[in-house]
C-alpha positions in Angstrom: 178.9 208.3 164.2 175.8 209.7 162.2 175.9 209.1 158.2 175.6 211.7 155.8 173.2 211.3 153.5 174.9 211.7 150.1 172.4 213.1 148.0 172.3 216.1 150.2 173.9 219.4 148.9 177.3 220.2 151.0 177.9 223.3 152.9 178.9 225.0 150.2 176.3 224.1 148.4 177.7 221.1 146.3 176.2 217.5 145.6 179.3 215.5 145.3 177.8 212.7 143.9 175.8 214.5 141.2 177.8 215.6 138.3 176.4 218.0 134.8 177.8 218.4 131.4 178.1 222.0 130.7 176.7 223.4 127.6 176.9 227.5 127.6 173.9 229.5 126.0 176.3 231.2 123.6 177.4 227.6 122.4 174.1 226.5 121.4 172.9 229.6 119.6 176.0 230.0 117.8 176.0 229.3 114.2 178.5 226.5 114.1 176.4 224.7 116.8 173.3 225.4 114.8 174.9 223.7 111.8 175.5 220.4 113.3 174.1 217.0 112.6 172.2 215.3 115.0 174.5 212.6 115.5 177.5 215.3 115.9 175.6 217.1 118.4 175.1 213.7 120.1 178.8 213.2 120.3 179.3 216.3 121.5 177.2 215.6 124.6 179.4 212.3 125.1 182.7 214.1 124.8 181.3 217.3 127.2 180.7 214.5 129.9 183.9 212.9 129.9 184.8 216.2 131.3 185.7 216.6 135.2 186.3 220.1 134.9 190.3 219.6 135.5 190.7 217.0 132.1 190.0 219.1 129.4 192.8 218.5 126.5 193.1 215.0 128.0 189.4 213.8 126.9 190.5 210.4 124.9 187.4 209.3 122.8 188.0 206.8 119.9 186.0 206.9 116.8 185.2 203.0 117.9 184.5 203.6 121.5 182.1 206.5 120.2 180.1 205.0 118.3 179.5 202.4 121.4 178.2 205.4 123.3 176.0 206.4 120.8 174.4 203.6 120.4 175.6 203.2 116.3 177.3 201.1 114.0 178.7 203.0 111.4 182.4 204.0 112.3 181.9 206.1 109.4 179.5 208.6 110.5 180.7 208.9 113.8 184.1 209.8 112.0 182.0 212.3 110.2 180.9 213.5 113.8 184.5 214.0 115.0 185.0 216.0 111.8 182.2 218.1 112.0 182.8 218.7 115.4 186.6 219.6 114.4 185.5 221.8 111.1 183.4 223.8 112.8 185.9 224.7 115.6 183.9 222.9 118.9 186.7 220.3 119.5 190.3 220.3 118.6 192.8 217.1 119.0 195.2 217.6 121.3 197.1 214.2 120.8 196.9 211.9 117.0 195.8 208.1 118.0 198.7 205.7 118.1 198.5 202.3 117.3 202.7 201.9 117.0 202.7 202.2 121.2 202.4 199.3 123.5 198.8 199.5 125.5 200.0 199.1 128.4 202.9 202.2 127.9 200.1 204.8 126.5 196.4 205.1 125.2 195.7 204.6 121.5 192.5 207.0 121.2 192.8 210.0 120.1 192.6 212.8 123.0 190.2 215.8 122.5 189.8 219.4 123.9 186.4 221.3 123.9 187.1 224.7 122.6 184.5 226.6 125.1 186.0 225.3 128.0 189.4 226.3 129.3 191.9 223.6 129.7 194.5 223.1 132.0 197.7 225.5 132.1 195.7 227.8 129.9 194.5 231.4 131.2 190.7 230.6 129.4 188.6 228.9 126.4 189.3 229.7 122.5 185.8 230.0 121.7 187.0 228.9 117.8 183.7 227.6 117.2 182.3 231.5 117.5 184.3 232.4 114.0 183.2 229.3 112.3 180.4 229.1 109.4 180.0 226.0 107.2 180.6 226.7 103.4 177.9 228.3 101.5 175.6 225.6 99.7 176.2 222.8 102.2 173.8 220.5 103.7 175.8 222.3 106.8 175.0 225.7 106.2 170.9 224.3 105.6 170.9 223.0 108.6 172.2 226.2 110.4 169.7 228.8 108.4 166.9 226.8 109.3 168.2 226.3 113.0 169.3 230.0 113.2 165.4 231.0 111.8 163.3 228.6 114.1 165.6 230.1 116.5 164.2 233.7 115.8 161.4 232.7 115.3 160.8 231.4 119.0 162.2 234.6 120.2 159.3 236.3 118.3 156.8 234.8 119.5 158.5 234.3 123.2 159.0 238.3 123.1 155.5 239.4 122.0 154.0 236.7 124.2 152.6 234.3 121.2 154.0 231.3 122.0 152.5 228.3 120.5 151.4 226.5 123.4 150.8 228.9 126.4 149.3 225.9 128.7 148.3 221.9 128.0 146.7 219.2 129.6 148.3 216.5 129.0 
């Protein structure tokens, strides 16, 4: 019997052991993407790959076991994260932590759902995140304008072919 090299794309055209974390176009121009911080855009990577494309609404991520994959410290600002992330409509908890359960009976993180993706049992995504603006005044809404203008910027340029770098050397 002849092994099948595993790397190899199936006949459909599928790598089964080779798995991406989806993040649509229309997510990441969007203003509410635009207004993250760079540690809530990191989270959101963590929680988009804890995503089999069947789970979604049943991602459990503690604040604690977060900031593990992010490589920081501060439960605080990975709290922060989460509420960003929440605030501006990406995520939504689908299930509160509980610490009052047994561990063995249930898990105690809190359990997440990405709001551009569609989740089980439900006919598609909520997009929430595409009516969502940070308040006015807000490091938040700095952070988007100057995103959203660097944004237009490159655009610009791409369009009228004066991009900053055409070719390099190195």
């Amino acid at each position: 019997m002849r092994k099948r090299n595993r790397n190899k794309p199936n006949q459909k055209g599928r790598n089964p052991t080779s798995r991406f974390a989806r993040l649509d176009h229309r997510l990441l121009n969007s203003p509410a993407y635009r207004a993250l911080s760079t540690a809530a855009r990191a989270l959101l990577v963590e929680l988009t790959m804890l995503d089999n494309g069947e789970n979604n609404g049943s991602l459990y991520l503690s604040i604690r076991d977060a900031a593990g994959r992010l490589g920081m410290a501060d439960l605080t600002a990975v709290r922060s994260a989460f509420d960003e992330l929440q605030g501006l409509g990406l995520i939504e908890m689908t299930e509160s932590a509980s610490f009052h359960v047994k561990a063995a009976e249930k898990s105690r993180a809190r359990c997440w759902r990405l709001t551009w993706l569609a989740g089980p049992g439900r006919k598609g995504p909520s997009m929430a995140f595409m009516s969502c603006q940070p308040e006015p005044g807000t490091k938040a809404h700095k952070r988007m304008e100057r995103g959203t203008r660097a944004l237009k910027a490159f655009r610009k340029a791409r369009d009228s072919g004066r991009l900053p770098v055409l070719d390099s050397d190195t």
